[in-house]
N, C-alpha and C positions, 0 to 999 in steps of 0.2 A: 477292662479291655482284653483280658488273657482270657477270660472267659467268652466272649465273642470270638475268638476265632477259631474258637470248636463247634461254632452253631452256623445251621446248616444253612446254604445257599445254592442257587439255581446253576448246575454245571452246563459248561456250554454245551450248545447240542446244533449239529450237523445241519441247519437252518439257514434259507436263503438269507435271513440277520448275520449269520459269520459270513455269508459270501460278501455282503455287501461294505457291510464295516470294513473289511480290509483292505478292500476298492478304493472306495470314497479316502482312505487315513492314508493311501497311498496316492492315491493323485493330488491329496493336499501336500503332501510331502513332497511331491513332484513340481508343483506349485510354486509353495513358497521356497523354495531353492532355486528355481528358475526366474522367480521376480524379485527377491529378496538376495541373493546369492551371501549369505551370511558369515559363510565361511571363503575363507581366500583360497580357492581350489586353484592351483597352476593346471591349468587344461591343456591341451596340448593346440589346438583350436577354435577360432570360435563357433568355428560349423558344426563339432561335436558335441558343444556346449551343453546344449538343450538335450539333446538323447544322454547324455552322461552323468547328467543331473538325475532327468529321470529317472534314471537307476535306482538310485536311492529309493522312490518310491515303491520302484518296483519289488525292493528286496522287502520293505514295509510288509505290500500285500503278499510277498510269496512267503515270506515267516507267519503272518499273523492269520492267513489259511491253513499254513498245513497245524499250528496248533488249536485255533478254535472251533476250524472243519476237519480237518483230519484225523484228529486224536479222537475225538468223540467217537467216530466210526472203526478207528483201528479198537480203541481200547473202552469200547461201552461198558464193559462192568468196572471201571475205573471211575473213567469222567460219565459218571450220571448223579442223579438229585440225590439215590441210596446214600452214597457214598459223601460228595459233596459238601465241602464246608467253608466259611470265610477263608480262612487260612492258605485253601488250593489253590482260592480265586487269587489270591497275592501271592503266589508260587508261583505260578501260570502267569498271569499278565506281569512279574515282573522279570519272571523268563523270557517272554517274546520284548520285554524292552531289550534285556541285557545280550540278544541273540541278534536283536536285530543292528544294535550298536555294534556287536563284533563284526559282524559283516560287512556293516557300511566304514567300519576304519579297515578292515582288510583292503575293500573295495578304493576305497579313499588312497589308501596307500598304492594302490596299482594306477590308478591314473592319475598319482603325482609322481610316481616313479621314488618311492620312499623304501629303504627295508624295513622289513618287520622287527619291530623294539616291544620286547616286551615291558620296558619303562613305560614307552606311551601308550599301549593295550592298557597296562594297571591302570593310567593317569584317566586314560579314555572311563576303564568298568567304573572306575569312583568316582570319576564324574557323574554317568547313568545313572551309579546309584543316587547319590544324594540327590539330584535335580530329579530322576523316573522315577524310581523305587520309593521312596517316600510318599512324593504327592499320593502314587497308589494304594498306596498303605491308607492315608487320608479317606480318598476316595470311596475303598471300598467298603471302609465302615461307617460313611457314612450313608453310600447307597446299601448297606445292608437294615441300618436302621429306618432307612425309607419306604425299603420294601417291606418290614417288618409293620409297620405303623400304616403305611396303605392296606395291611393283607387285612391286620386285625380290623380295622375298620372295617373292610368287606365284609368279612366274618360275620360282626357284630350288627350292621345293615340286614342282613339276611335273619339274623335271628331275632331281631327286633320286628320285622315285618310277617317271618313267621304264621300261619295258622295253627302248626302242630308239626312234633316233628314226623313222628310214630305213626299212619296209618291203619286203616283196618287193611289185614291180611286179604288177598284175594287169591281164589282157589284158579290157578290155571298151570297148568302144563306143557311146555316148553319142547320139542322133539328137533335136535338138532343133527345135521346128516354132517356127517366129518370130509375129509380129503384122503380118507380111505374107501374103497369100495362097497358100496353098499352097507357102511358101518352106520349107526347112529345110536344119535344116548336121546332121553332124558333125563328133566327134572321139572320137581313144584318151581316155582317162583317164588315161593316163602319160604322154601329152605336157601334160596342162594345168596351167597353175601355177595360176591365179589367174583371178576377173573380179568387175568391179566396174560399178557400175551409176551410171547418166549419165540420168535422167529415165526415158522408156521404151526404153531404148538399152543394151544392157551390151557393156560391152570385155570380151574376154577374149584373156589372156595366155598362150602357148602353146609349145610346142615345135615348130619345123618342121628337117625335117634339121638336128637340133643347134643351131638359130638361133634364138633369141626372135622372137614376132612378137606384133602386139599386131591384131586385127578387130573391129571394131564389127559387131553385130547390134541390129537392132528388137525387143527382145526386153525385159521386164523382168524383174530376179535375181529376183523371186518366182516368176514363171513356169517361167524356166529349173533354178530349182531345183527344182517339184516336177515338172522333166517327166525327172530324172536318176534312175537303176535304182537300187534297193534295192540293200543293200548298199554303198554306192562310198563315198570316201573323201574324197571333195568336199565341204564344209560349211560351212554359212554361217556367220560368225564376227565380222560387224557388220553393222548394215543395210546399207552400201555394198558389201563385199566376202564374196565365196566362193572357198574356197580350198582346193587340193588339198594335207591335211595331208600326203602320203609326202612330199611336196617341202621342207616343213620341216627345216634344219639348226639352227635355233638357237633358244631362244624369250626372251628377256630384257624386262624392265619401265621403262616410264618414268612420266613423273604423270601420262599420255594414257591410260592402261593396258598391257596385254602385248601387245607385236609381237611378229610370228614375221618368219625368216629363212628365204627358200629358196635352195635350191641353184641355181646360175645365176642367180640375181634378184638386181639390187641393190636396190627399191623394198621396204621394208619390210611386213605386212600389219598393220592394226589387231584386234583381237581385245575388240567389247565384253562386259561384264561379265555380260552376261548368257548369251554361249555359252562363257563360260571353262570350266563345266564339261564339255561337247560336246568342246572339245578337249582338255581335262585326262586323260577319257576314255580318248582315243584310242589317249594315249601309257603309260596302264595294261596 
C-alpha cells in the first residue's frame, strides 16, 4: 500500500470536467439540505431558508474550483502528470473536504448566530476526517488500481493487434516557418523523436549524427503541426506532445494513461485518450 502512493496518477487539469464536477457536487449539496434539511439549522426565517441553505453548495463549488481549476493553472509545473502521484490526489481532495467543512461551520455558525469554539471546529475536522478523509483514501486506490488495469489492457490490445512496431524509414523533409520573422528550420523526419510544447515555444527532440539533441523554437505545436506534409508519421498524441510513432519500441499503460517508448529515448511520451485511437491506427 506505501508503495502505491508514490505511483503516478492523472493531476487535475484546468478542463470543462473541473468546471462541471463542482457545479453538479454543489447543487446536490444544495439539494439535499433543502429537501432533507438534516441538520437543525435555527434559521432566522423561512423565506431565507432555501437561499441559506444553498450556500452551502455554493461554498462546495467555489472551494472545489478554485482547487481543481485554479491551481492547475496558477501552479502547472506543480499539478501536472510529471509531477503527479496517488498521494497528491489524497492531499488535494482531502484538502477541498477539510476547507470546505471549515467554511460551512464558520458559515453555520453565523447564521445560527453561535461564537466561534475552537472545541467544535476540532469536533467538526475529526469528524471530516474520519467520515471524508478515509472513504478517500479508499477511493482513490482503488480508482488508481482501475485505471491502471484498464490502461494496461489498452496497452496490450494494441500490441496484440499490431502488424509491426518499427517501420521502414521514409526520406522527407519537413520546413517549418517559426513566429519569428521570416525564420525557419528544418529537419529529416527520421531523425525526429519527439516535441513538446512550452507556452508559444516547442522543444523538439532529434537525432544529430546518432546524438540526441533537444532545440527550442518560437513556434507553437499547433502551428508546427499543421505546417508538417501529408502523409508523415508525426502525430499529435497529447496536447503537450507530438511524436514521431516509427520511433516507438514499446507501448505499455499506467493510471496516467498509455505511454509509448522510443528507441534511444529514455523520457517516456504521454498519449491522451483521445488520440489513442490515431495511434492505435497506426500500428494496424
Amino acid at each position: 500500500m506505501l508503495k502505491t502512493l508514490f505511483q503516478k496518477y492523472p493531476a487535475p487539469r484546468p478542463g470543462l470536467k473541473n468546471l462541471i464536477i463542482p457545479v453538479l457536487s454543489g447543487l446536490f449539496v444544495a439539494l439535499f439540505l433543502i429537501y432533507f434539511e438534516p441538520f437543525n439549522f435555527n434559521l432566522y426565517t423561512d423565506e431565507n431558508k432555501v437561499f441559506q441553505l444553498s450556500f452551502f453548495g455554493c461554498i462546495t463549488t467555489i472551494v472545489s474550483v478554485l482547487f481543481l481549476y485554479v491551481s492547475p493553472l496558477l501552479l502547472p509545473n506543480l499539478v501536472s502528470d510529471k509531477n503527479w502521484k496517488v498521494i497528491h490526489q489524497i492531499i488535494l481532495t482531502s484538502l477541498i473536504v477539510l476547507v470546505i467543512a471549515t467554511f460551512n461551520n464558520i458559515y453555520s455558525n453565523y447564521i445560527n448566530s453561535v461564537p466561534f469554539s475552537w472545541y467544535l471546529y476540532w469536533l467538526m475536522f475529526s469528524r471530516t476526517f474520519v467520515i471524508g478523509v478515509l472513504p478517500i483514501v479508499c477511493i482513490t486506490f482503488f480508482d488508481y488500481h482501475l485505471k491502471v488495469k484498464s490502461n494496461l489492457n489498452l496497452a496490450a490490445n494494441i500490441l496484440k493487434d499490431k502488424k509491426e512496431l518499427l517501420k521502414a524509414p521514409i526520406e522527407v523533409t519537413h520546413q517549418i516557418l517559426t513566429d519569428l520573422k521570416n525564420e525557419t528550420f528544418s529537419f529529416i523526419e527520421d531523425d525526429f523523436n519527439y516535441a513538446i510544447a512550452e507556452g508559444n515555444y516547442t522543444d523538439i527532440c532529434f537525432l544529430d549524427e546518432n546524438k540526441l539533441k533537444k532545440v527550442t523554437h518560437r513556434v507553437t505545436l499547433l502551428s508546427f503541426e499543421t505546417q508538417l506534409k501529408e502523409g508523415t508519421r508525426l502525430v499529435r498524441c497529447h496536447r503537450s506532445y507530438l511524436v514521431n510513432l516509427n520511433k516507438v519500441k514499446n507501448i505499455y499503460g499506467n493510471a496516467q494513461g498509455l505511454k509509448l517508448e522510443l528507441i534511444n529515448q529514455s523520457e517516456t511520451i504521454p498519449v491522451s485518450r483521445k488520440y489513442i485511437p490515431i495511434v492505435k491506427q497506426f500500428f494496424l
